[in-house]
MARTI-96875 format. One record per residue (C-alpha): x, y, z; residue in one letter; residue number from 1. Coordinates in nm, 2 decimals, always signed. Example, Ala and Ser with C-alpha at 12.3 -4.5 7.8 and 13.67 -1.06 7.14 Angstrom:
BEGIN
+1.23,-0.45,+0.78,A,1 $
+1.37,-0.11,+0.71,S,2 $
END
This chain:
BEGIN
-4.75,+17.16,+1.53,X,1 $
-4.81,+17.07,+1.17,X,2 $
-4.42,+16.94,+1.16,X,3 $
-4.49,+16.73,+1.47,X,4 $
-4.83,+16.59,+1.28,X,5 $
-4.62,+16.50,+0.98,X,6 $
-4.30,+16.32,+1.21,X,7 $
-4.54,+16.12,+1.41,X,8 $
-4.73,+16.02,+1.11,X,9 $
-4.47,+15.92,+0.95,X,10 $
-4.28,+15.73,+1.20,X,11 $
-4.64,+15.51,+1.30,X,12 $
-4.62,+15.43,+0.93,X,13 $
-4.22,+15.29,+0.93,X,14 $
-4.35,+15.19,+1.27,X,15 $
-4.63,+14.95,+1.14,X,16 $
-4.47,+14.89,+0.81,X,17 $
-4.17,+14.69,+1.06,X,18 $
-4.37,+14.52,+1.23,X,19 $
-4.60,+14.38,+0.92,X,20 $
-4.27,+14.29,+0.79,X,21 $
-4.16,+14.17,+1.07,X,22 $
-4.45,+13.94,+1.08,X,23 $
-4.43,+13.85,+0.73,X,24 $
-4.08,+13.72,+0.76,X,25 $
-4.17,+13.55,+1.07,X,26 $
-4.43,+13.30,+0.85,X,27 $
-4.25,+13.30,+0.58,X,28 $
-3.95,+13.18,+0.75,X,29 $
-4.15,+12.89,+0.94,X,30 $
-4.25,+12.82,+0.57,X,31 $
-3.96,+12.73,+0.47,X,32 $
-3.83,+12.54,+0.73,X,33 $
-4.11,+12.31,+0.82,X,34 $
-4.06,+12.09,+0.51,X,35 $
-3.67,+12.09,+0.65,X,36 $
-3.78,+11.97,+0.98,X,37 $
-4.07,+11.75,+0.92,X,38 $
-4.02,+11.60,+0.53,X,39 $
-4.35,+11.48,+0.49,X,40 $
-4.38,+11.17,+0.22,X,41 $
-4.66,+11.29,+0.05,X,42 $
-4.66,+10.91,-0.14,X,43 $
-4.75,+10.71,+0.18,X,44 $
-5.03,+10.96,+0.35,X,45 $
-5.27,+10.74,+0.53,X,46 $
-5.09,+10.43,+0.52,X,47 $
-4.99,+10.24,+0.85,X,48 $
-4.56,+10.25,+0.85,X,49 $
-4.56,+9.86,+0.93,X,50 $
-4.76,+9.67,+0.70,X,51 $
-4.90,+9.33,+0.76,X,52 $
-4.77,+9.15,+0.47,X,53 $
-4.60,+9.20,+0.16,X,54 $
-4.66,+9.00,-0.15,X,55 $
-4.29,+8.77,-0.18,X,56 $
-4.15,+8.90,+0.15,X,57 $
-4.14,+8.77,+0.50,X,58 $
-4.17,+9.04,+0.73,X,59 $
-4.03,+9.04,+1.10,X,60 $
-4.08,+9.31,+1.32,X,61 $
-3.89,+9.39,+1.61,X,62 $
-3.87,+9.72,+1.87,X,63 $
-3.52,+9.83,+1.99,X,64 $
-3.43,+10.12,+2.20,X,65 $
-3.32,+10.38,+2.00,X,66 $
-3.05,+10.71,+2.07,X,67 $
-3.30,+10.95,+2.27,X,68 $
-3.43,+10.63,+2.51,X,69 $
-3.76,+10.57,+2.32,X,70 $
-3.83,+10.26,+2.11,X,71 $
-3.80,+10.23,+1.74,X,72 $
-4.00,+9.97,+1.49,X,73 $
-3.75,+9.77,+1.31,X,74 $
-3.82,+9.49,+1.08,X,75 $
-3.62,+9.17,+0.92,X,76 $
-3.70,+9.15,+0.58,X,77 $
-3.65,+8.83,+0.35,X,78 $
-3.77,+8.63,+0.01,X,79 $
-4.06,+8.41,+0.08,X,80 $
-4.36,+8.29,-0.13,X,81 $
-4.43,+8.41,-0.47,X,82 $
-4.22,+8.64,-0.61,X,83 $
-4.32,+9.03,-0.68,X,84 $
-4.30,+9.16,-0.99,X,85 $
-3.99,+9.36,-0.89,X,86 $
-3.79,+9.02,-0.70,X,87 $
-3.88,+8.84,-1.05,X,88 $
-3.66,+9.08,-1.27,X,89 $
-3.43,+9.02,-1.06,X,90 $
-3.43,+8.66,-1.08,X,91 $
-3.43,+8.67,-1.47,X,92 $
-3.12,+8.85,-1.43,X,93 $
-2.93,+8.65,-1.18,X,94 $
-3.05,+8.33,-1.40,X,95 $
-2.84,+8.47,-1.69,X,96 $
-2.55,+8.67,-1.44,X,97 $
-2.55,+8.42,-1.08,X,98 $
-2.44,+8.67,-0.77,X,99 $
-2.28,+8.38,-0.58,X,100 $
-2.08,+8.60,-0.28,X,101 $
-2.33,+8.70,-0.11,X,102 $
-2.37,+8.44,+0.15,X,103 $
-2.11,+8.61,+0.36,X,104 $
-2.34,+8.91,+0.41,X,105 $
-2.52,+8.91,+0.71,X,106 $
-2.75,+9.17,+0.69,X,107 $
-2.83,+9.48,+0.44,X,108 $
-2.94,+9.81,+0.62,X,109 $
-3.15,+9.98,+0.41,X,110 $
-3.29,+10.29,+0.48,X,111 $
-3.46,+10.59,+0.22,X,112 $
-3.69,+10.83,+0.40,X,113 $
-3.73,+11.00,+0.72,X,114 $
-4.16,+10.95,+0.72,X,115 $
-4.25,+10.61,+0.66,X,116 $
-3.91,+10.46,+0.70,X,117 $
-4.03,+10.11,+0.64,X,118 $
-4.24,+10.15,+0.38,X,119 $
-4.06,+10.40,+0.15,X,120 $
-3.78,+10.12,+0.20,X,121 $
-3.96,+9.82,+0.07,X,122 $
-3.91,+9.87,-0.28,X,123 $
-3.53,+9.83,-0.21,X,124 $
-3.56,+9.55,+0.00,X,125 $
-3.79,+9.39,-0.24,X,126 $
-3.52,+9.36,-0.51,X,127 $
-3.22,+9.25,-0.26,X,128 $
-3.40,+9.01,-0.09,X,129 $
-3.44,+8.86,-0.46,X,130 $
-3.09,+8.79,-0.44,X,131 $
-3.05,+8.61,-0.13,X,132 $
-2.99,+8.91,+0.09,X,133 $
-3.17,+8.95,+0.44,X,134 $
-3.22,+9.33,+0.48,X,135 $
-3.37,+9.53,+0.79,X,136 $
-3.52,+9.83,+0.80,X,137 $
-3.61,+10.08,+1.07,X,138 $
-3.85,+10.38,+1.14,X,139 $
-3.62,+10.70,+1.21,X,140 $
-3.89,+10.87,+1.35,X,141 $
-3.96,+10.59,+1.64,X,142 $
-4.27,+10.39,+1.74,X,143 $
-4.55,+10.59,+1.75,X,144 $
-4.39,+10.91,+1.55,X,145 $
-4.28,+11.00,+1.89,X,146 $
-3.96,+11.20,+1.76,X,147 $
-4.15,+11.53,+1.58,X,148 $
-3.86,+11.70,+1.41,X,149 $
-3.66,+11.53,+1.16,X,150 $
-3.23,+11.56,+1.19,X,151 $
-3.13,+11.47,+0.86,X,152 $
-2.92,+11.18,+1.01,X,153 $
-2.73,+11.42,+1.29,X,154 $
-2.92,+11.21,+1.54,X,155 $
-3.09,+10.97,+1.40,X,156 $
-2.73,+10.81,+1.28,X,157 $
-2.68,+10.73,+1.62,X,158 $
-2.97,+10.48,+1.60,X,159 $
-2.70,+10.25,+1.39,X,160 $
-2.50,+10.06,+1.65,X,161 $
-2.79,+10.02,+1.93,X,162 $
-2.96,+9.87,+1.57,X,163 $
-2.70,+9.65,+1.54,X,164 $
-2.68,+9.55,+1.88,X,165 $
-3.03,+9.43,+1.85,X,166 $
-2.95,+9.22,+1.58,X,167 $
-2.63,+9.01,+1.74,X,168 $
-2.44,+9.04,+1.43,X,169 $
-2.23,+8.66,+1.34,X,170 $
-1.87,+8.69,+1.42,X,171 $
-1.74,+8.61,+1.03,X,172 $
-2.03,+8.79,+0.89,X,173 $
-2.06,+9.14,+0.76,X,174 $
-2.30,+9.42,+0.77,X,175 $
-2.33,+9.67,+0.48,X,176 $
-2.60,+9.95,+0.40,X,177 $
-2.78,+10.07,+0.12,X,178 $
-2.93,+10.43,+0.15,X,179 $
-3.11,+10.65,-0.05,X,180 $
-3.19,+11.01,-0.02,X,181 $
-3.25,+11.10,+0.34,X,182 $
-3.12,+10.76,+0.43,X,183 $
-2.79,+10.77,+0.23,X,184 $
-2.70,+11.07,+0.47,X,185 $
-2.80,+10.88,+0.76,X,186 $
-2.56,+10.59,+0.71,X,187 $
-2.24,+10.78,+0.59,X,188 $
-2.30,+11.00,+0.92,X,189 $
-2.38,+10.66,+1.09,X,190 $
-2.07,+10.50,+0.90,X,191 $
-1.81,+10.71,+1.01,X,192 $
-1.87,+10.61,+1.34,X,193 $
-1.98,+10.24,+1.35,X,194 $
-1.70,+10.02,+1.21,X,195 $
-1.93,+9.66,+1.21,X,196 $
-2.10,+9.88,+0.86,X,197 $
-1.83,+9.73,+0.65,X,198 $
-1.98,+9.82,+0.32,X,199 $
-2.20,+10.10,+0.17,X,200 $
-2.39,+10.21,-0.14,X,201 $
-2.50,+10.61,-0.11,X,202 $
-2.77,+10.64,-0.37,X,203 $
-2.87,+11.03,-0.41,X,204 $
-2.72,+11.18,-0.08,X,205 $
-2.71,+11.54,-0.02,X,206 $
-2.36,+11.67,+0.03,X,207 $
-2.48,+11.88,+0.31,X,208 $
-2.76,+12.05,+0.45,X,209 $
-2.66,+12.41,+0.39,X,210 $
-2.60,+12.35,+0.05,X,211 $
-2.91,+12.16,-0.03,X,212 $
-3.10,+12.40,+0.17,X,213 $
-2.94,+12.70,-0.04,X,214 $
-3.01,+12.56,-0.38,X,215 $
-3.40,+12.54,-0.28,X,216 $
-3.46,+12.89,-0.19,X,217 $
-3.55,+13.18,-0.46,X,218 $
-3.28,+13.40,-0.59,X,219 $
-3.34,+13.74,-0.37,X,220 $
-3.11,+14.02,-0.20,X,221 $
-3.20,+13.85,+0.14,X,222 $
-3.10,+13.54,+0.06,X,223 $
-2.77,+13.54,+0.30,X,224 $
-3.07,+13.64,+0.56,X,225 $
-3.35,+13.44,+0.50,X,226 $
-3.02,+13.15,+0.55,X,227 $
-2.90,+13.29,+0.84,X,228 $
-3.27,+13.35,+1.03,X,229 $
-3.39,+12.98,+0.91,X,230 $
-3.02,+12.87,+1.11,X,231 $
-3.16,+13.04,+1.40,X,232 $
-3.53,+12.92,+1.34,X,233 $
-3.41,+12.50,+1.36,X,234 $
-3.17,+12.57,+1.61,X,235 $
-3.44,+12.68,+1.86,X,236 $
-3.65,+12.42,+1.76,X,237 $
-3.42,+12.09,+1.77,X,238 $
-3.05,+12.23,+1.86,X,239 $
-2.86,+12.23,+1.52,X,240 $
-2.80,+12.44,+1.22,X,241 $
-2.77,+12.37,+0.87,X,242 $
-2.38,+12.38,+0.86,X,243 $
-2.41,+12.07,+1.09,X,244 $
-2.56,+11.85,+0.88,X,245 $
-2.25,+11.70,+0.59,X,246 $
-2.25,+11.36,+0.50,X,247 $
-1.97,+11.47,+0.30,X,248 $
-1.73,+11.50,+0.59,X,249 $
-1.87,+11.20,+0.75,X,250 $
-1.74,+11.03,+0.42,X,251 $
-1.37,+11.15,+0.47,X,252 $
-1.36,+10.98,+0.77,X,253 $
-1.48,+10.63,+0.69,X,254 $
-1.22,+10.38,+0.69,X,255 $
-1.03,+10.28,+0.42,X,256 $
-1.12,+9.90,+0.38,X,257 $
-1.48,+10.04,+0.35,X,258 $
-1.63,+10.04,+0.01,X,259 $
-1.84,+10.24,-0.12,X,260 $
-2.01,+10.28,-0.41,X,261 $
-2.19,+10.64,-0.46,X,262 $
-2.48,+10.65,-0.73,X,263 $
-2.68,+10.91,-0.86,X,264 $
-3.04,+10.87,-0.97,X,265 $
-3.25,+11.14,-0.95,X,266 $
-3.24,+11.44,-1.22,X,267 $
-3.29,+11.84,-1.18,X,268 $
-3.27,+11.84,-0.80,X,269 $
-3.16,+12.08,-0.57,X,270 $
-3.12,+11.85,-0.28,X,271 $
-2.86,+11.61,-0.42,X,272 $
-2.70,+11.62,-0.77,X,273 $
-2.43,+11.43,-1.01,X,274 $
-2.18,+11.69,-0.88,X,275 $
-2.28,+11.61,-0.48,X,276 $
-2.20,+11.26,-0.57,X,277 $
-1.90,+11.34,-0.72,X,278 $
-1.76,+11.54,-0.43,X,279 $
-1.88,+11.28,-0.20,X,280 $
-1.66,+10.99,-0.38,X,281 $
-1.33,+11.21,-0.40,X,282 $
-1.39,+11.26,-0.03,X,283 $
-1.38,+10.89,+0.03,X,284 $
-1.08,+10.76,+0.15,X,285 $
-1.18,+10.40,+0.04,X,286 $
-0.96,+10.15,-0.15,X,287 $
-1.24,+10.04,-0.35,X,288 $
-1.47,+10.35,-0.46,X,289 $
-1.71,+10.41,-0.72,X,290 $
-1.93,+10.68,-0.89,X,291 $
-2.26,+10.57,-1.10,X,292 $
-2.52,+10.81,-1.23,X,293 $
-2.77,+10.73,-1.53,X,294 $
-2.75,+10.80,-1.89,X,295 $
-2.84,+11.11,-2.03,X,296 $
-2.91,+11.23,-2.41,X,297 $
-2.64,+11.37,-2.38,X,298 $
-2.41,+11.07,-2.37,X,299 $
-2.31,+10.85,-2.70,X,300 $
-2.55,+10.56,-2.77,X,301 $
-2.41,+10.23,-2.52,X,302 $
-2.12,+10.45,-2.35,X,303 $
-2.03,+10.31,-2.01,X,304 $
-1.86,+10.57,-1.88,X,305 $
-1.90,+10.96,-1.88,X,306 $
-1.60,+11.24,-1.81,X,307 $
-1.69,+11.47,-1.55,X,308 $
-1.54,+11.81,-1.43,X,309 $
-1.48,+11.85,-1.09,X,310 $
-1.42,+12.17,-0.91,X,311 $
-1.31,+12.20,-0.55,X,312 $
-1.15,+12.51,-0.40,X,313 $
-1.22,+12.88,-0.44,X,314 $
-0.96,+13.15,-0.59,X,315 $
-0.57,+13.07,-0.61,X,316 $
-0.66,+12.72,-0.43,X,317 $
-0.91,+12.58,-0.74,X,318 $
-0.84,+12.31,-0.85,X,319 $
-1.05,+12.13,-1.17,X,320 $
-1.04,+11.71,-1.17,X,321 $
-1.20,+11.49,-1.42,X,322 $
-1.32,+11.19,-1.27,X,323 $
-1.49,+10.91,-1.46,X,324 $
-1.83,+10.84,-1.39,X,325 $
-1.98,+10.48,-1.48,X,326 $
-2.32,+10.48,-1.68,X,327 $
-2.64,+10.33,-1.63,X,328 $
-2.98,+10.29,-1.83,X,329 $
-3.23,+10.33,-1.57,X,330 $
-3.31,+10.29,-1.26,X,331 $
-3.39,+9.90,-1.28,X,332 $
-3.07,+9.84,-1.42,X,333 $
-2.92,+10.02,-1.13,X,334 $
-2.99,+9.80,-0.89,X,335 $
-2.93,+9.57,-1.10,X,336 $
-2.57,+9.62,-1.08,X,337 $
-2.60,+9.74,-0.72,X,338 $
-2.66,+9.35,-0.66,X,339 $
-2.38,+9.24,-0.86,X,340 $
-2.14,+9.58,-0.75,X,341 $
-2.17,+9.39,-0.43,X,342 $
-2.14,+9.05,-0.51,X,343 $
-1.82,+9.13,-0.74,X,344 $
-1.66,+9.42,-0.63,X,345 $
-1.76,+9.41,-0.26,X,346 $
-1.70,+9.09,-0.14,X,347 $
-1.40,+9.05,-0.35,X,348 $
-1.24,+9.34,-0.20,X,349 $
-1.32,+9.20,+0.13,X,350 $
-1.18,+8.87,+0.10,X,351 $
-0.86,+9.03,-0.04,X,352 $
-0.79,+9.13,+0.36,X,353 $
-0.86,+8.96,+0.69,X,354 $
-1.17,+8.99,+0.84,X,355 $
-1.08,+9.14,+1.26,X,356 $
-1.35,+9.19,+1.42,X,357 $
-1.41,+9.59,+1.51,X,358 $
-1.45,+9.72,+1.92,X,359 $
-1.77,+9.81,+2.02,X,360 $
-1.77,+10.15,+1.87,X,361 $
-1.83,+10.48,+2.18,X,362 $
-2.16,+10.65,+2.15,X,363 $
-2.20,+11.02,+2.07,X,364 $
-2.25,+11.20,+2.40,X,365 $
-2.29,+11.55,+2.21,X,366 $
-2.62,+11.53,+2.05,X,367 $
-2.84,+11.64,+2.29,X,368 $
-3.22,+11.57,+2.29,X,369 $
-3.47,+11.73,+2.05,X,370 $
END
């Protein structure tokens, strides 16, 4: 009887300690994911997506039906009125350095961040309508926040060409987008698939998903795990897994009189790195291709260019490439030569073939609704 006692004792307690764990791993799984599937912008809470006005810009909203049927805000954005501080450095520089190609650009998508599409997109806008440029930008998450969970570009990509169908692109004129972050991975995905984006500049795009999503979790024994049950947590929720999600392979298939220039800017993160850019440009197939990153302490005083390691492959199949990486001083200066890596490398490269005008590109039929 006493034997009994102890067995049943002692398998309540195993019992109750699986199913505290159980519950423990349940919230602490839906910890981790949520910032995956809803990436908050902590540095726009509480202001409206759309604003008003903007001092030196002329704004132009416009609502077009986006992938999943619902509408999405869009807005035309050019130079008007006094100029921001931002649009006047980069008038200084264009006094001294002219960009004088860009007319035959049409329109620059831009595109940074999932929450407050428009708003985290400004800044960018800001500088490139300084040069001349007429840029658009778009809320991923659709009028009214109606899409809840956020794709990382797997769906939202598929905004692109009803965008641009909205717009009534000039036949002679070209289309080219500048993304950053979140939106960098949109338009490679988007890219690969719409051939009127004749020109891109990835600035700090995650490789993929999986990786990025790796690199952000603690070092544990259940790390393989705590992967493989968020997978199955955001698949329930919105029909994808991690391994989905690889701007990288949408850059291998881009065409090759695309180019692209790939920049990174931000330092010590574990969503996109120097080596993620680096993978992403020898992935490219582009003629004309390009790797930036800013200067570190590390590099000599005025050096233009740094030598960096690449390692693809695992085992026997390893292989180890240096690849040059071109320098910058900051961030300003970066878009800085954005400007002028389009005006002179860009348009250049474009003239250099003829210009036939692409077929209305097939939508994706496999993506499903959230």
């Amino acid at each position: 009887m006493r034997g009994f006692t102890w067995k049943k004792a002692l398998f309540v307690t195993i019992l109750v300690g699986m199913v505290y764990g159980g519950v423990h791993m349940y919230f602490y799984i839906n910890d981790l994911v949520q910032p995956v599937l809803m990436p908050v912008n902590q540095e726009y809470a509480g202001y409206a997506n759309l604003p008003q006005k903007k001092l030196g810009l002329k704004l132009e909203p416009f609502v077009f039906r986006g992938w999943d049927g619902g509408d999405v805000q869009a807005v035309v954005v050019t130079k008007e009125g006094e100029e921001s501080p931002r649009q006047s450095a980069v008038t200084f520089d264009l006094n001294r350095k002219p960009a004088e190609n860009l007319g035959i650009i049409e329109y620059v998508l831009v595109c940074v961040n999932w929450d407050h599409g428009v708003l985290s997109a400004l800044p960018l806008a800001e500088s490139l309508t300084a040069a001349g440029l007429t840029c658009v930008l778009w809320d991923p998450r659709g009028v009214g926040d109606r899409r809840v969970n956020c794709t990382h570009g797997l769906k939202e990509s598929a905004d692109v060409p009803l965008l641009l169908d909205a717009l009534k692109v000039t036949p002679g004129k070209y289309v080219v987008g500048v993304g950053q972050g979140y939106g960098a991975g949109l338009l490679l995905q988007a890219a690969a698939q719409e051939p009127r984006i004749r020109g891109l500049v990835s600035i700090d795009s995650m490789a993929s998903l999986r990786l990025s999503v790796e690199r952000t979790l603690p070092k544990a024994p259940l790390k393989s795990l705590t992967l493989a049950l968020m997978d199955l947590k955001i698949n329930s929720s919105v029909g994808f897994e991690c391994f989905d999600v690889a701007p990288i392979e949408s850059a291998s298939r881009l065409s090759r009189d695309v180019p692209v220039l790939v920049v990174n800017m931000v330092r010590n993160s574990p969503v996109s790195t120097l080596h993620d850019a680096v993978a992403i440009y020898r992935q490219l197939p582009s003629d004309v291709r390009e790797v930036w990153t800013l200067r570190c302490p590390g590099d000599r005083p005025g050096a233009e260019q740094r030598e960096v390691v690449y390692t693809s492959g695992q085992g026997e199949k390893m292989r180890s490439r240096t690849v040059g990486v071109h320098l910058e001083r900051d961030e300003e200066s970066t878009v800085l030569g954005i400007i002028h890596w389009l005006d002179g490398v860009m348009v250049p490269a474009w003239n250099s073939r003829p210009l036939n005008e692409p077929e209305r590109p097939n939508l994706r039929t496999d993506i499903g609704d959230e």
